[in-house]
C-alpha positions as CSV (number, residue, x, y, z in Angstrom):
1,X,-9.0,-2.2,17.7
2,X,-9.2,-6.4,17.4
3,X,-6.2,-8.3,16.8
4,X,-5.6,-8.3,13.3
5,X,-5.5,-11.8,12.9
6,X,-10.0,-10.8,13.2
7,X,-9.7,-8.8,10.2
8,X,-12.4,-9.4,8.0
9,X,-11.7,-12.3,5.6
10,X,-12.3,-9.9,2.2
11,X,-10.0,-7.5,4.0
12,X,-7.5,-5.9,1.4
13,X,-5.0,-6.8,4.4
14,X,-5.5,-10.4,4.3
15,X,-3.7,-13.0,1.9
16,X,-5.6,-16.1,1.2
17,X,-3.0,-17.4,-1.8
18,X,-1.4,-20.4,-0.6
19,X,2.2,-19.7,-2.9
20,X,2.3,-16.4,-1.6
21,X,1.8,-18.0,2.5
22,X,4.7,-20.6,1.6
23,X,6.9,-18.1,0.3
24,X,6.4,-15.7,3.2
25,X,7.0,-18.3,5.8
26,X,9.7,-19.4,3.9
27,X,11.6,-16.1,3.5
28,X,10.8,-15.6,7.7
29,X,12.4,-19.6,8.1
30,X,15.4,-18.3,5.8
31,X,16.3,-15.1,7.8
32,X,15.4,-16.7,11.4
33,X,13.0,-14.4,11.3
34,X,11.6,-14.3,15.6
35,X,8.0,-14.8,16.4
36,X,5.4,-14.4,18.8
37,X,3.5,-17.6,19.6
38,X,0.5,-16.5,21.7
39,X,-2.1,-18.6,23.9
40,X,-5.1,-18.1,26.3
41,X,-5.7,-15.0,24.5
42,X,-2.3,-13.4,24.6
43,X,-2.2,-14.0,28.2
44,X,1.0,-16.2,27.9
45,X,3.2,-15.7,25.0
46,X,7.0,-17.3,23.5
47,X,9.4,-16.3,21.0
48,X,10.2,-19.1,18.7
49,X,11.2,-19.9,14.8
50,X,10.2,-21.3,12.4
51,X,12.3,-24.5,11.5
52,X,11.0,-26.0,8.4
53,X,7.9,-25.3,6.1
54,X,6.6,-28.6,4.5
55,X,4.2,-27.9,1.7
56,X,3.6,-31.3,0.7
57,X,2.7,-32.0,4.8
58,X,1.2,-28.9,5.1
59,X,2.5,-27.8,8.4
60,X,5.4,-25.8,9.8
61,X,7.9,-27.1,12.6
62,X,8.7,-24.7,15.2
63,X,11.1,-24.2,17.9
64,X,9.8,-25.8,21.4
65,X,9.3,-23.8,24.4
66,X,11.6,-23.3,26.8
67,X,10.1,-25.6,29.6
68,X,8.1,-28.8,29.3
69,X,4.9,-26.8,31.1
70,X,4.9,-24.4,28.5
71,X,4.9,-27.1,25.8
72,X,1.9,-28.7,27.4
73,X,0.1,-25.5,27.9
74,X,0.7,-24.7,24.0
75,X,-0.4,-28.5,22.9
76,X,-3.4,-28.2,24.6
77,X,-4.6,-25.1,23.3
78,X,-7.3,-25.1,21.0
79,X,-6.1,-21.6,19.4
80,X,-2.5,-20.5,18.4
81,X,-1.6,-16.9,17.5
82,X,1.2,-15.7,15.6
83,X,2.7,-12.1,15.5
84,X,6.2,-11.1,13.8
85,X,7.5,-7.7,12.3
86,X,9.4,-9.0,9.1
87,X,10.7,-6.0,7.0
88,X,8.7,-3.4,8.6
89,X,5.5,-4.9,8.1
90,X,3.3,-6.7,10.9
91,X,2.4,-10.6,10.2
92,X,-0.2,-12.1,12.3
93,X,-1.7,-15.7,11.9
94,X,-3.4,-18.1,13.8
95,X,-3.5,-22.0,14.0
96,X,-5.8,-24.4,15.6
97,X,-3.2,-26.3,18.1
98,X,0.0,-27.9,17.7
99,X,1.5,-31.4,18.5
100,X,5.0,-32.4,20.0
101,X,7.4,-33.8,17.7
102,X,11.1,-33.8,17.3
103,X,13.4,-32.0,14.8
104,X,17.1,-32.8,14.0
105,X,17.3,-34.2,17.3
106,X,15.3,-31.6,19.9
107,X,12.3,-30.9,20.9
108,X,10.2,-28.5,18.5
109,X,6.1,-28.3,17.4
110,X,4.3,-29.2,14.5
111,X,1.2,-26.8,13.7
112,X,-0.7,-26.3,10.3
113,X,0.1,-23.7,7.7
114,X,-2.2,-20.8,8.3
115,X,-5.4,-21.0,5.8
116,X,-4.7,-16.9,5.6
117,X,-2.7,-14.1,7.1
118,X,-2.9,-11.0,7.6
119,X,-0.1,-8.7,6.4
120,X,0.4,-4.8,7.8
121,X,2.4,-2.1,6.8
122,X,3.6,0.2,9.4
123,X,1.2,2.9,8.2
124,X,-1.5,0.2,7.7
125,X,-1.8,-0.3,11.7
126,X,0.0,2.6,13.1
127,X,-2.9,5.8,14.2
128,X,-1.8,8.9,13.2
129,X,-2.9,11.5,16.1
130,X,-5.2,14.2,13.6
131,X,-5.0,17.9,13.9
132,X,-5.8,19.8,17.6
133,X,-5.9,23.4,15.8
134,X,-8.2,22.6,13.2
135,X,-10.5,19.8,14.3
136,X,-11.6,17.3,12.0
137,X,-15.1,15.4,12.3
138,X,-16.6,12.1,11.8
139,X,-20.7,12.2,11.4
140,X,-23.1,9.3,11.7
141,X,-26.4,9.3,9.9
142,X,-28.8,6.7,12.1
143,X,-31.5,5.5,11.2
144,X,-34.5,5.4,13.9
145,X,-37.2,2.7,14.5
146,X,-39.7,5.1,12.8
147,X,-37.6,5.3,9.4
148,X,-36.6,9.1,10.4
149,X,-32.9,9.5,10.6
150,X,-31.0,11.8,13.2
151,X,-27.2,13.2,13.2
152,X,-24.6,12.6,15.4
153,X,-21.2,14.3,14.7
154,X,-18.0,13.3,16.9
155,X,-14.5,14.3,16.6
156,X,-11.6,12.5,14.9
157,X,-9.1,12.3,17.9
158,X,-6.7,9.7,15.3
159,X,-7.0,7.4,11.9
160,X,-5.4,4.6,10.5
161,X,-6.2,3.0,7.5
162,X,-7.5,0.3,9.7
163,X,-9.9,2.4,11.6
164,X,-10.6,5.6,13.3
165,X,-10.9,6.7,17.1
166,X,-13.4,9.3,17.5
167,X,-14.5,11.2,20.7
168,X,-18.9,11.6,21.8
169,X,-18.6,14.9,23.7
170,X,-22.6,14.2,24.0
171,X,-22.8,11.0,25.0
172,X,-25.4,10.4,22.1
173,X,-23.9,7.6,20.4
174,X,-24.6,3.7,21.5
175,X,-21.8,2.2,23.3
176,X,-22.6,-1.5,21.9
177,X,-19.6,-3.2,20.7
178,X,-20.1,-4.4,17.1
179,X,-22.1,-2.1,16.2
180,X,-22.2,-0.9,12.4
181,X,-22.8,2.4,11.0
182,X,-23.6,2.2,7.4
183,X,-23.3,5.9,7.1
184,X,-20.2,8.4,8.0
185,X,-18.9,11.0,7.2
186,X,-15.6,11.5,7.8
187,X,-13.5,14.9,7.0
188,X,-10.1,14.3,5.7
189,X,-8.8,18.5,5.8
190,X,-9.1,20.3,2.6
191,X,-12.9,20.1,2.4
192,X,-12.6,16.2,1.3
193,X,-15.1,14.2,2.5
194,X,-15.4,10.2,2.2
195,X,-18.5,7.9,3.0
196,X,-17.5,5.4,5.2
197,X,-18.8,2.1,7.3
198,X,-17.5,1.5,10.5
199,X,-18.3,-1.0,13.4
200,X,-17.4,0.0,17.1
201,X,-14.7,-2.3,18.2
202,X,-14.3,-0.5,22.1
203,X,-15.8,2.3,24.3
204,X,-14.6,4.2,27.0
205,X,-15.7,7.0,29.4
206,X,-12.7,9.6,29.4
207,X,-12.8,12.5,32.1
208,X,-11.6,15.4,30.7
209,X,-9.6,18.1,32.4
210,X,-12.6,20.7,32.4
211,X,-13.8,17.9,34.9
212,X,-16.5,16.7,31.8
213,X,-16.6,13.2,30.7
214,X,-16.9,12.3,27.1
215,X,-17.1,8.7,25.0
216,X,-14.1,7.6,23.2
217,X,-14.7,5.1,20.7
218,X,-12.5,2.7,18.8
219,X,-13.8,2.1,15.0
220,X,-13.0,-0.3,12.0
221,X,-13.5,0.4,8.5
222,X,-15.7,-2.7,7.0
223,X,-15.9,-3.1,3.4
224,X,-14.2,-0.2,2.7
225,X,-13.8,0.6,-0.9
226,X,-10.1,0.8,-2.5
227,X,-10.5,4.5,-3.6
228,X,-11.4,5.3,0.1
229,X,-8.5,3.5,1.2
230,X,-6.6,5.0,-0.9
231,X,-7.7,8.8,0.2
232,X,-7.3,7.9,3.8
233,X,-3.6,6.5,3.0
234,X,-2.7,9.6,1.5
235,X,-4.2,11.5,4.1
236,X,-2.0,10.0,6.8
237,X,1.1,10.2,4.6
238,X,0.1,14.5,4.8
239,X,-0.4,14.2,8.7
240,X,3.0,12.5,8.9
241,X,4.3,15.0,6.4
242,X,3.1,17.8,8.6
243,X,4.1,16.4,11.7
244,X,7.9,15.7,11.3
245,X,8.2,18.9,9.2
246,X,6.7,20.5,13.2
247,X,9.4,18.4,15.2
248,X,11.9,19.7,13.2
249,X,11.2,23.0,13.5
250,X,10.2,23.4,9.7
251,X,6.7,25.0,10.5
């Protein structure tokens, strides 16, 4: 899956609301709540906290860096990515650069409040292995050059309400990254069915132990409608049901 901080900007998941961004980051500033400040695409990454939110500046002061080549390597970056878990749900954000100031005496950064962010519960972003004993599918309807459509059904290796991860044991299915699907199928047990979109996000060739190798594919949900959301959500609640009832020896 992409870094949630790509998710779609009419993403349920996303909060655009400008009150509710202040008040988030204020609550986080309150608690000394710890973030991940992230550059060169994740490569190098710091903890810091947030120091003051300034609404009427729009920006936020951080904490500095531990060393003054860290601080440079942060100023000069053109993108800054945030990640915190703040009361069990996931908080990601990203800035464009920051500047050195100094706060109360010490070294700290000065970046931008975030035009969005993107806020995750656990269940939200966690996948949920599905069922090996009774396999579940996921079936895409493509439509050829020609206007004829063909059928390619794959199995459901796991699901979030983010996305689903889904295994080609045909190696029918284009690999292209960014791909979308208008039209899935996707089984959710019980004979429910729900139409969904998804775009592939990664691919992989995975070598089974029968010595045969398969595609394993990474999926998002795009535009997903609340009512499907909603199924799927309730769905993984019923996996995670069924699973901790197994581990404790309750089935």
């Amino acid at each position: 899956m992409a870094n949630h901080d790509e998710i779609d900007d009419d993403s349920p998941y996303r909060v655009h609301s400008r009150r509710e961004i202040i008040s988030l980051l204020t609550s986080m500033m309150e608690k000394n709540q710890l973030l991940s400040l992230l550059i060169k695409g994740g490569s190098e990454s710091v903890i810091t906290s947030i120091l003051e939110v300034d609404d009427d500046d729009d920006a936020m002061i951080i904490d500095a860096a531990p060393s003054a080549m860290l601080n440079d390597s942060i100023v000069s970056s053109k993108r800054i990515n945030f990640e915190a878990i703040y009361n069990s749900i996931r908080i990601t954000f990203s800035v464009d650069g920051a500047s050195q100031v100094e706060y109360q005496n010490r070294p700290a950064l000065r970046v931008a409040l975030p035009e969005s962010l993107v806020r995750l519960q656990r269940r939200e972003y966690f996948r949920i292995p599905t069922p090996i004993a009774k396999p579940l599918r996921c079936t895409f309807r493509i439509t050829q050059p020609d206007g004829s459509f063909i059928t390619v059904v794959t199995m459901l290796n796991n699901i979030s309400a983010g996305g689903v991860g889904i295994t080609d044991e045909k190696k029918v299915l284009p690999t292209t990254q960014g791909t979308i699907y208008e039209d899935c199928q996707l089984e959710l047990g019980d004979s429910t069915l729900v139409s969904v979109k998804l775009q592939v996000r990664d691919c992989k060739e995975f070598k089974m132990t029968t010595g045969k190798t398969v595609h394993r594919f990474g999926c998002q949900f795009v535009d997903i409608p609340r009512t499907v959301l909603d199924a799927i959500q309730r769905f993984i609640t019923k996996l995670e049901r069924e699973q901790n009832a197994k581990a404790s020896g309750m089935m």
